[in-house]
C-alpha positions in Angstrom: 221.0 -119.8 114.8 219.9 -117.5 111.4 219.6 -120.6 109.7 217.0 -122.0 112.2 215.3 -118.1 112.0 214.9 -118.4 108.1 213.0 -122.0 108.3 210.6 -120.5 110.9 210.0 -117.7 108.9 209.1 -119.6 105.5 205.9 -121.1 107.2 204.9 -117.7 108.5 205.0 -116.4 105.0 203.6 -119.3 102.9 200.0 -118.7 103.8 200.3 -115.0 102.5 202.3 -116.0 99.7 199.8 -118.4 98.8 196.8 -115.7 98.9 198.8 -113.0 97.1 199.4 -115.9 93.9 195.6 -117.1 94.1 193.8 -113.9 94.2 196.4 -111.5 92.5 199.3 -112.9 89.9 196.9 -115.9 89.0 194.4 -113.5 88.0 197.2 -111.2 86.4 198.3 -113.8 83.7 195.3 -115.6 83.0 193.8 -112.1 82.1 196.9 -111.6 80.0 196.0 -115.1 78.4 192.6 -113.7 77.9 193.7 -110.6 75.7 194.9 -113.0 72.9 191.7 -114.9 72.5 188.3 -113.8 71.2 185.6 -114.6 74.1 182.2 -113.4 73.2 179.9 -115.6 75.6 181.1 -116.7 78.6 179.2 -120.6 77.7 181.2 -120.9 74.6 185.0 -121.9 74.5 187.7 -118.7 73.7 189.5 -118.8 70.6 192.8 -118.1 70.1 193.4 -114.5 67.5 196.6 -114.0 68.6 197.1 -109.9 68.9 194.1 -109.1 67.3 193.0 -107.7 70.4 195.5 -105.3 70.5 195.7 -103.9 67.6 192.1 -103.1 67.1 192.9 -100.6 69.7 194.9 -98.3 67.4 191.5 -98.1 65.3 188.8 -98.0 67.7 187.8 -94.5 68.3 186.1 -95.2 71.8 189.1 -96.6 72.9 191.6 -93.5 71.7 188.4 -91.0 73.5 188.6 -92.9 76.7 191.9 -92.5 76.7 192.0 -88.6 76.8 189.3 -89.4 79.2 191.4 -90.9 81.5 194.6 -88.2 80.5 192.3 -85.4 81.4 190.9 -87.0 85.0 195.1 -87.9 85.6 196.4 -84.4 84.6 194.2 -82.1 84.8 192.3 -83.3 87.6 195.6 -83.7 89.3 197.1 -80.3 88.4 194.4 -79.2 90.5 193.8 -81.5 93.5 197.7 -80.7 93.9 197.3 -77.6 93.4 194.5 -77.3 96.4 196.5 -79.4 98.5 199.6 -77.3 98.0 197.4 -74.7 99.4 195.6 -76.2 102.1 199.5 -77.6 103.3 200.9 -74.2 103.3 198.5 -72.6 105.2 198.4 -75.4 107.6 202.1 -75.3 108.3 201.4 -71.8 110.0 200.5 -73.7 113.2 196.9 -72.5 112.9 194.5 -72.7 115.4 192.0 -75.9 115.1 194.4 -77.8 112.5 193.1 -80.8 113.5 189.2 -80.3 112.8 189.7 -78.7 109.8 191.3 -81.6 108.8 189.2 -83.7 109.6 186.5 -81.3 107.7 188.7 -81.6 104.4 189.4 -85.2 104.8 185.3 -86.2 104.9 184.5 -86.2 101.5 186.9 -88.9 101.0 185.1 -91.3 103.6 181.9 -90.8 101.4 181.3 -93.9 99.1 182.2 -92.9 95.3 178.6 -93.9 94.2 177.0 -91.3 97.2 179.4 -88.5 95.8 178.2 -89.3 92.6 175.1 -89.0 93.0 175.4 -85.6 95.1 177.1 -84.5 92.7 174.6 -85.5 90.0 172.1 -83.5 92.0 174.3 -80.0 92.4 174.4 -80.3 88.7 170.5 -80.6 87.8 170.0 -78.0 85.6 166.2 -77.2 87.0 166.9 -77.4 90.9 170.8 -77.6 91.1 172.7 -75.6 93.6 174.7 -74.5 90.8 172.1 -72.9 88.5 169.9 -71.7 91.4 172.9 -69.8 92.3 173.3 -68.3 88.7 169.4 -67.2 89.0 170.1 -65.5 92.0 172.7 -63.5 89.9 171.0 -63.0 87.2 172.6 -65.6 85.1 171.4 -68.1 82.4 171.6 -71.3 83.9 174.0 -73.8 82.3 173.5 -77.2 81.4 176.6 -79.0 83.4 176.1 -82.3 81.7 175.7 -81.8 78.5 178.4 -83.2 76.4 180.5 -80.6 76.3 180.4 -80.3 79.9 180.2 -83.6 81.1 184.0 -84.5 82.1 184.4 -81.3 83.3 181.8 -81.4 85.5 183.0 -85.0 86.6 186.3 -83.9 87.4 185.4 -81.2 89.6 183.4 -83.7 91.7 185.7 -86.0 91.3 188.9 -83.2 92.6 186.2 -82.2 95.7 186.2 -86.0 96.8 189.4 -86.4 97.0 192.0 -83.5 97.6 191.2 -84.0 101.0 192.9 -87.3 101.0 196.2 -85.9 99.4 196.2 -83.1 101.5 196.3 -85.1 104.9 199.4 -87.1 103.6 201.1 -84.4 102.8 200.0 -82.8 106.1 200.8 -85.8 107.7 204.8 -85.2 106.2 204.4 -81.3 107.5 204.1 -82.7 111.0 207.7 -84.4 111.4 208.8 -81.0 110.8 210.0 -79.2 114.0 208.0 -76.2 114.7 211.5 -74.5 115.2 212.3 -74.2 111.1 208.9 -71.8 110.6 209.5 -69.8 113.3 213.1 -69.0 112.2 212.1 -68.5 108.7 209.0 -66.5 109.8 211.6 -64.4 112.0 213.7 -63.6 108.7 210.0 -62.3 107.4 209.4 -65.3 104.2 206.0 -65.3 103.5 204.3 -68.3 104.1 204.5 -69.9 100.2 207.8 -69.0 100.5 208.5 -71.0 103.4 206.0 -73.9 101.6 208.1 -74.1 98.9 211.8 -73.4 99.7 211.4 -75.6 103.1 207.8 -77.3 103.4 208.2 -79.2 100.0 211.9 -79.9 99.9 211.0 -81.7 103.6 208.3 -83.3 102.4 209.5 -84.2 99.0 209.3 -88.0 99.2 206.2 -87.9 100.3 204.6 -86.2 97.4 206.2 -88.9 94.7 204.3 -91.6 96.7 201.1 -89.2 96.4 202.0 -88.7 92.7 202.2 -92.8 92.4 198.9 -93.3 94.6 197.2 -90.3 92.1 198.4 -91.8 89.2 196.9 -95.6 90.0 193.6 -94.6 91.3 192.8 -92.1 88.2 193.9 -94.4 85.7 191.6 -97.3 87.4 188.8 -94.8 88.3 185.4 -96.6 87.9 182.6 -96.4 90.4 182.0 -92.4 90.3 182.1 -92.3 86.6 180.1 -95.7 86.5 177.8 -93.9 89.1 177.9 -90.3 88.0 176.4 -91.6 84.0 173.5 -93.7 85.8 172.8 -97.2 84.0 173.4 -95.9 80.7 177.1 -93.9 81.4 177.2 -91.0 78.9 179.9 -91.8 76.1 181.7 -88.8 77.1 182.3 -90.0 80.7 184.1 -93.4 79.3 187.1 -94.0 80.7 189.1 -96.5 79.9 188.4 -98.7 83.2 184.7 -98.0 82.5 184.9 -99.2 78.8 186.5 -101.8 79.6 183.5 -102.8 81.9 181.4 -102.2 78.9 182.6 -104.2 76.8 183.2 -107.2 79.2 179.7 -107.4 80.9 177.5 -104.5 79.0 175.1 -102.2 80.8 171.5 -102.9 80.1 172.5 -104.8 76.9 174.9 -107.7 76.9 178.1 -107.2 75.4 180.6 -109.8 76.1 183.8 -108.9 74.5 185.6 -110.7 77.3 188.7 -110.9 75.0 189.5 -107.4 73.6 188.3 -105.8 77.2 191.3 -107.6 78.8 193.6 -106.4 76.2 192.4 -102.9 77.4 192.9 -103.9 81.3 196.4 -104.7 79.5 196.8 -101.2 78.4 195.6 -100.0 81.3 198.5 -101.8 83.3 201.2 -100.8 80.9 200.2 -97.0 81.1 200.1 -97.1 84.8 203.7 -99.3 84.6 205.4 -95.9 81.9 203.9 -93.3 84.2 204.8 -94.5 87.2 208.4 -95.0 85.7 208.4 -91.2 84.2 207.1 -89.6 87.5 209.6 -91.9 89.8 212.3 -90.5 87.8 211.0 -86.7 87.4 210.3 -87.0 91.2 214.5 -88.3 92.1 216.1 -85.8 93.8 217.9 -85.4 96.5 215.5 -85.7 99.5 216.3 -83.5 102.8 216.4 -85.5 105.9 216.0 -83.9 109.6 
């Protein structure tokens, strides 16, 4: 009888099997295959320059600035959207009134396309009618030029945190609701403050859920592309690059033509094997024991 079960399954799961090979590992390897050759038009034939690719990365200087790019949106755009969320989780777990439209307040920025936040955000930052400097005039205040390259990716990440600490938030609030309303009122009883209740029985609960959170932080920074792609205009700033948006670059140009097929799938490489060691390192920072209701 379970050997008559496991032949129907296999047909069931062919089909998806099929899909998942075609439009994901195919495209996996061959771009692997594609990092050791040098492809400059996509009408001319790749030739093979074995790991040239890849070590032109250790001196390309765009290459080592998009990567602190993309270390700075990770880190210290997560330091921050976790840090908000912490907060916005915290004070939910009170049992406010409303809970549910507010999140639903927090969580809209996230159902905004990337390119329309963008752009928004493009617009706050206009040094001559921005929200931001009309607000310094109104204080007296010299107005500051929020994308100038000094103050591009800092700019960019607090658009880029406003989008989407929403998102994190409800997931972790979404962990805060398995927790019976009977373990706050007890600890509120005993008089714990309510960060003190966050963090010696919200997170503890919740724990698991924040190292997926982590992981799903972790993949969409690294492959961030269409607010930053969307934020520079059709010429991105150099100090927005990121190393998904260099790659783009380089592969298919902006206005000009560029074509280095071969050297921007080493970087997708990269990209993968950074995603791959911090995923790793945060899986293992983030196992502990988890507490179960």
């Amino acid at each position: 009888m379970i050997y008559g079960r496991k032949k129907l399954i296999v047909p069931y799961l062919l089909p998806a099997i099929a899909l998942y090979v075609f439009f994901f590992v195919y495209p996996v390897f061959h771009g692997v295959f594609i990092s050791f050759h040098e492809w400059s038009d996509f009408s001319k034939p790749m030739v093979f320059n074995g790991i040239d690719n890849y070590t032109k990365m250790f001196t390309d200087q765009f290459y080592w600035m998009s990567l602190k790019n993309t270390l700075l949106i990770l880190f210290v755009g997560g330091f921050f959207t976790f840090l908000i969320g912490f907060v916005y989780t915290a004070v939910m777990s009170e049992g406010m009134k409303g809970k549910k439209a507010i999140r639903a307040i927090i969580f809209f920025p996230n159902i905004i396309a990337p390119v329309a936040v963008a752009i928004i955000w493009n617009y706050l930052y206009r040094y001559d009618v921005g929200l931001f400097n009309s607000i310094l005039e109104l204080l007296n205040i010299d107005p500051v030029n929020w994308t100038a390259p000094e103050n591009i990716m800092t700019s960019v990440i607090i658009g880029y945190i406003w989008s989407n600490v929403g998102l994190y938030a409800v997931i972790m609030m979404s962990g805060v609701d398995k927790i019976p309303n009977t373990i706050f009122e007890s600890a509120k009883i005993e008089g714990a403050s309510t960060f003190k209740i966050f963090f010696k029985i919200t997170l503890p609960l919740i724990w698991d859920i924040l190292s997926i959170n982590i992981v799903l932080w972790t993949i969409n920074s690294v492959r961030l592309f269409d607010f930053l792609y969307a934020f520079g205009g059709a010429t991105p700033s150099q100090n927005t690059w990121n190393l998904a948006l260099y790659q783009f670059i380089l592969g298919f140009g902006s206005r000009t033509s560029i074509y280095q097929v071969g050297y921007a799938s080493a970087i997708a490489v990269s990209m993968v094997i950074l995603v791959s060691i911090l995923i790793i390192v945060f899986r293992r920072f983030f196992n502990r024991e988890v507490y179960e209701l």
